[in-house]
C-alpha positions as CSV (number, residue, x, y, z in Angstrom):
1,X,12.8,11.6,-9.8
2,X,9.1,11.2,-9.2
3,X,7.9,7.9,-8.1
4,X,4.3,7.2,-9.2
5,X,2.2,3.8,-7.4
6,X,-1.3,3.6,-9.0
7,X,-3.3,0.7,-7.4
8,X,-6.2,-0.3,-8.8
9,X,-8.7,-3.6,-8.5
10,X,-7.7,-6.6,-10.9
11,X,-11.0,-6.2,-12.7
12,X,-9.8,-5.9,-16.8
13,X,-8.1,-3.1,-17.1
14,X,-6.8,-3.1,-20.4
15,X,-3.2,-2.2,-21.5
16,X,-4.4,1.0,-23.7
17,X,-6.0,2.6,-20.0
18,X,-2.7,1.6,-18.1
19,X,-0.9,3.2,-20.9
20,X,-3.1,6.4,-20.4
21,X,-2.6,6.0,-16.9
22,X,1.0,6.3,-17.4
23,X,1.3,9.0,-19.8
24,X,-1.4,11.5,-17.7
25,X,0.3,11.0,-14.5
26,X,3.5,11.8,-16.3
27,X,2.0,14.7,-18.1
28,X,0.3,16.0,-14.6
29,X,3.8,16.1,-13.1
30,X,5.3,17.8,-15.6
31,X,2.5,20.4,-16.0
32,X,1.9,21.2,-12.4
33,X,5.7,20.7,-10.9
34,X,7.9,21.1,-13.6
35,X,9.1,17.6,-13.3
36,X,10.9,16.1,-15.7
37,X,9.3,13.1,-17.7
38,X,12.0,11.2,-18.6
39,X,12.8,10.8,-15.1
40,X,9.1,10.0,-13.8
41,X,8.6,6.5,-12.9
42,X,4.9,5.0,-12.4
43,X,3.9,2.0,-11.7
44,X,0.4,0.4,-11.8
45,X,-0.4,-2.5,-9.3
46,X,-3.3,-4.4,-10.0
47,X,-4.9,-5.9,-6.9
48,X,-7.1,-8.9,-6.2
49,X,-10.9,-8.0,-4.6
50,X,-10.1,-10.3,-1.9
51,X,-6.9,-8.5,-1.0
52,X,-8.8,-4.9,-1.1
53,X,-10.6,-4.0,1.9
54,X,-13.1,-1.5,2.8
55,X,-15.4,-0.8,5.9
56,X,-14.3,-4.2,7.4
57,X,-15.0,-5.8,4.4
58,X,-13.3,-7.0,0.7
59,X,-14.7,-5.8,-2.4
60,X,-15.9,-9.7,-3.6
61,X,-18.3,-9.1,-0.8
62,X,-19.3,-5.6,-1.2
63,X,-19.4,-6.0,-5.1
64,X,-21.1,-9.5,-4.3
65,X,-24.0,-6.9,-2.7
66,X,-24.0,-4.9,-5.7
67,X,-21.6,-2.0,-3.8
């Protein structure tokens, strides 16, 4: 049973990409392992730009800069 954890920035992702998300990762195990898609879980965590972190720094601040 896969197990799928796409983590992305809370910035307005809208519930027709999560659902595209869902089904490509699906389809991309099934195409390239043979997995079954019934059994292939995913699961999309949206994340605050305060809680995301990169070079020392969160993404407010980097966005903030125009990063």
């Amino acid at each position: 049973m896969p197990y799928v954890n796409i983590k992305v920035t809370r910035e307005g992702v809208t519930a027709e990409q999560k659902a595209r998300l869902i089904q490509g990762a699906t389809e991309l195990l099934r195409d390239v392992l043979g997995k079954n898609p019934a059994t292939t879980v995913v699961v999309i965590d949206e994340v605050d730009t305060d809680n995301w972190g990169i070079g020392g720094e969160t993404v407010t601040v980097r966005r903030g800069r125009g990063q």
